[in-house]
Structures are given as C-alpha cells and as structure tokens.
N, C-alpha and C positions, 0 to 999 in steps of 0.2 A: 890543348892550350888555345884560347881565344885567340882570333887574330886580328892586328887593329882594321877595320874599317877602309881605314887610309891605304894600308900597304896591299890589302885585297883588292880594292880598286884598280891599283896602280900594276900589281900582279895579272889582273884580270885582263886591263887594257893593254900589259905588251902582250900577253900569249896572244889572244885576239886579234891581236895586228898582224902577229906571227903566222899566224893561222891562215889569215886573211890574203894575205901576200903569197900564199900556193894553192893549190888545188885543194881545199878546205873540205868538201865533200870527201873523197878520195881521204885525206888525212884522217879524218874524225870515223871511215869506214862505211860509210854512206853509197861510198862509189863505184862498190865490187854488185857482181851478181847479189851474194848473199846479204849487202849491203843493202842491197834495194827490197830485195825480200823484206828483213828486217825494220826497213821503213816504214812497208805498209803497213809490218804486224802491229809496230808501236804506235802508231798512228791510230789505227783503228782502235787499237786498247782504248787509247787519249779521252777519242772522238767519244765510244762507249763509254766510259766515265765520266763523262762530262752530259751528258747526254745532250748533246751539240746537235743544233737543229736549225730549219730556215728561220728567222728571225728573232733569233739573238745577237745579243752583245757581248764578244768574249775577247777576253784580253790573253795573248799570248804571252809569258813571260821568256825572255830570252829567246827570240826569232832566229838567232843566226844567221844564214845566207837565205831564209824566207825555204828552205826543200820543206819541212814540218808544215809552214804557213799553206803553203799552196796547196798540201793534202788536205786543211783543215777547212780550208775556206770551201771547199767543195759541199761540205755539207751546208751551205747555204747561210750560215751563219756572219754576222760581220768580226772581222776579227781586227784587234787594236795590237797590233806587233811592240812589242818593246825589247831593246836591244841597248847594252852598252855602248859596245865598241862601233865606230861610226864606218870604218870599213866593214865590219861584216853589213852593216844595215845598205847600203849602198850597194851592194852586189843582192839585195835580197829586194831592192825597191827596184831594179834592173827587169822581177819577173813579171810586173806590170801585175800582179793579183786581183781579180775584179774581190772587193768586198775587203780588201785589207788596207788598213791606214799603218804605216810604221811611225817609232816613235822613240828617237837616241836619248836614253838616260838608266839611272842608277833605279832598280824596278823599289826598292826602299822607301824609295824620293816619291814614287807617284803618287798627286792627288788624288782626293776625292774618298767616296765611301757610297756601299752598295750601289753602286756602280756597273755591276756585271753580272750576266746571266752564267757564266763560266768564265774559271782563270785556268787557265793551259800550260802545258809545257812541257817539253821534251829534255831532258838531262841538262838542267841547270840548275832546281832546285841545292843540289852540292856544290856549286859555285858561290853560294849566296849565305852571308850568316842567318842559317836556318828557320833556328824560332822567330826571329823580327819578320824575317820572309811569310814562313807559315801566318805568323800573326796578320800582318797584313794584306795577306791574300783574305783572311778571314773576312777581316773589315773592308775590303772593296765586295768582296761579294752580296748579292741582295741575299735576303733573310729566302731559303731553300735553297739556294743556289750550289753549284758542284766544284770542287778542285778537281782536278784530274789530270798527272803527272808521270812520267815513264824516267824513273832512277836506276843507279846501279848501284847492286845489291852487294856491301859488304863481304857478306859470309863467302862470295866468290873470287875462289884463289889469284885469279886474274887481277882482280877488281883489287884486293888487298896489297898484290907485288906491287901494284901500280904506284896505288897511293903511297904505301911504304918507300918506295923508291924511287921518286917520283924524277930524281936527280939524275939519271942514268938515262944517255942518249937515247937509248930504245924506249924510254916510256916519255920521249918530248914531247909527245901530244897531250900529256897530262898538265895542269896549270898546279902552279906550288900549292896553294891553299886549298885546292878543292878534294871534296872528301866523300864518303857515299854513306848508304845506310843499311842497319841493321833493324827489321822490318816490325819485331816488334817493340823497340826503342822507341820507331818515330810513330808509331799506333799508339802508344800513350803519353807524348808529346803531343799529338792531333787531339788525343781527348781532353788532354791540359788545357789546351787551346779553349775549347769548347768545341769542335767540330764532333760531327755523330755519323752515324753511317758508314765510317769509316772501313774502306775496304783494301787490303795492299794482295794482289795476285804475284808469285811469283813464275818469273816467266824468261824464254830466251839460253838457247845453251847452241846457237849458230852462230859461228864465228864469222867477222865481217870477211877473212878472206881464205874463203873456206874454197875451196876450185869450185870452178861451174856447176863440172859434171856432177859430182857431189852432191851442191846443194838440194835438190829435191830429196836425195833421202837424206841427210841430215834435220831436216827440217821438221821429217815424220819422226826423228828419234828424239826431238828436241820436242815436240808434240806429248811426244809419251812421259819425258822426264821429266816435263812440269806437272803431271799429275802423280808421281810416285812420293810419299811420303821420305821423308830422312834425305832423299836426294834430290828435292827440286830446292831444298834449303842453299842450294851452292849455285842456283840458276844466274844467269848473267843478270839479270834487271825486276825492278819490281813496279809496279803497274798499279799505283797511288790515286785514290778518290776520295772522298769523305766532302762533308754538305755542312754549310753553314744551317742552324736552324731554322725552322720558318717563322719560328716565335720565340722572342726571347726568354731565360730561362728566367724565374724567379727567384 
C-alpha cells in the first residue's frame, strides 16, 4: 500500500528526532566493535560503486549524523550532504568535514539536473518513495555517472520480522513506513528507469552486536556466506550501483 507523502514525512521527522535525542550511532548499530567493522565494509562498497574520486561532485542522500560523510569525503571527493531531520544534520555539521557542505531538506524536493559526478547513500534509499527517489537520482546525475547505495535486503529473516513488526518495542529503531528490498525486483525497476550497468552484490551476515571477541571470526564466516549460492540470498544488506547513460537512448 502506497503511503501518502505527507504522513512519511511527518513519520520520518519524529523517528529522526527520536533518534536524535540518544546515542543514534549506538542505536542504528554503528557503535559496537562489529558495528565499526561494518561501517567500513559498507562504506568501501559505497565508495567502489560509485567510483568516488578526488575531484568530484557527489551528493550524499540521507547523511545522518555525517559517521558515512566523513568515510566518504576521504576519498577526496566534494560531497553535498542532504538530510531531512535538522537534528540529526546538526550533530553531523559538529564533525567539521573538510569537503562536505550539508544541506536540511526532503531529497525529492532537490533541484537541479545532472548535477553530479555520483549520488550516495548508506540505508535510506527505504526510507524514501522509491521509484520518485530512484527516478530522480537518475536525473541529477550527469550522463555516465554512478548511484551507489548499501540497503537491506528483504529476503533476510531479521530484516522481514522488523519490517513486519515494525510496532513492537524491540524493533523501535525501525520508522513505520520504511521498507527494504528484494534484489531482483529493484534490478528491474532500475532498468525501467533507464539506468544500465546495473550491479546489486549481496553482502553482510555480522551482526552489529556480535561480542568483540568474536567478531574477527565472524567476519571470515560472513566473508564466506556471501559467496555461497542459495544462502547469501538471506545476507543482511545489498550493495546497489547502476549508471546513468552516457548517451541518451533513442
């Protein structure tokens, strides 16, 4: 069921604030050992997808608290943060980023067109009414240019109870409308689009609070079960690319 516009908004802005208001790293899983682990891996995916480089122009969609921004900016590229909720962009403008400009609004809303060397983003593409979203990353990017995005993958039992149940004190880190994907659904929504190249990696089966001690060998087992056939389909996350063309089609 479509959800209007207005009340995802309005959805999006209290969780956001909610969020905002504690230890938001820590909440979202970011905070633990395997949390950090985690970061880099998705980060570097991003970075690799996007093929993020010094001097570009890439637009971050959904910044958060700026921990994604400041791995991104590293590659030398400029990056334009954009973020709804004005508390989280506020704790994210605190890390002083050389190279990143933020920028509080509804990512929908933003102007302009081919505009970007890359559009970015770390698990928010499900936040957001998808197709318009996808559509208009399309149209800010220049003609060759990369998406490159790190979602959660449906088919993973975690990922399903969550959303299914979204209501239930233990999944309140979950926002009511937000949804995930099923990997070859949104591979030919991307081609509907027009985008090509299109690449979705599944990846991720370390849990953000996995003990310390642990984590180095879970990490090698989580290595192994994204390359096994029939079971990386249940992997935590999928690791989203595809390129606007470099020539319009005819």
């Amino acid at each position: 069921m479509a959800v209007d516009p207005s009340v995802r908004i309005r959805h999006e802005l209290e969780h956001g604030r909610l969020l905002a208001s504690g230890d938001t790293e820590y909440t979202w899983g970011w905070g633990t050992p395997a949390g950090t682990m985690r970061v880099e891996h998705r980060s570097r995916l991003i970075v690799e997808g996007a093929g993020l480089k010094a001097g570009m122009e890439a637009m971050e969609v959904g910044c958060g608290t700026g921990l994604f921004t400041s791995i991104f900016a590293r590659s030398g590229a400029r990056i334009t943060a954009l973020e709804l909720v004005p508390e989280l962009i506020e704790k994210a403008r605190l890390r002083n980023i050389p190279g990143a400009t933020f920028v509080t609004g509804r990512f929908e809303d933003y102007p302009g067109d081919s505009c970007f060397d890359a559009v970015i983003g770390n698990s928010v593409l499900h936040h957001l009414e998808v197709e318009v979203s996808l559509e208009r990353i399309f149209q800010l990017l220049k003609p060759g240019a990369r998406m490159s995005f790190a979602e959660p993958n449906l088919m993973n039992p975690q990922i399903y109870l969550e959303r299914k149940f979204h209501y239930l004190p233990v999944f309140s880190y979950v926002s009511p409308d937000e949804t995930a994907f099923i990997r070859w659904r949104l591979k030919a929504m991307l081609q509907k689009i027009g985008y090509e190249d299109v690449r979705i990696r599944l990846f991720d089966w370390l849990h953000p609070h996995t003990p310390a001690p642990l984590v180095p060998a879970v990490k090698r087992v989580s290595d192994v079960l994204e390359r096994v056939p029939i079971i990386r389909e249940i992997s935590g996350c999928l690791a989203i690319s595809a390129a606007r063309p470099a020539r319009a089609r005819k």
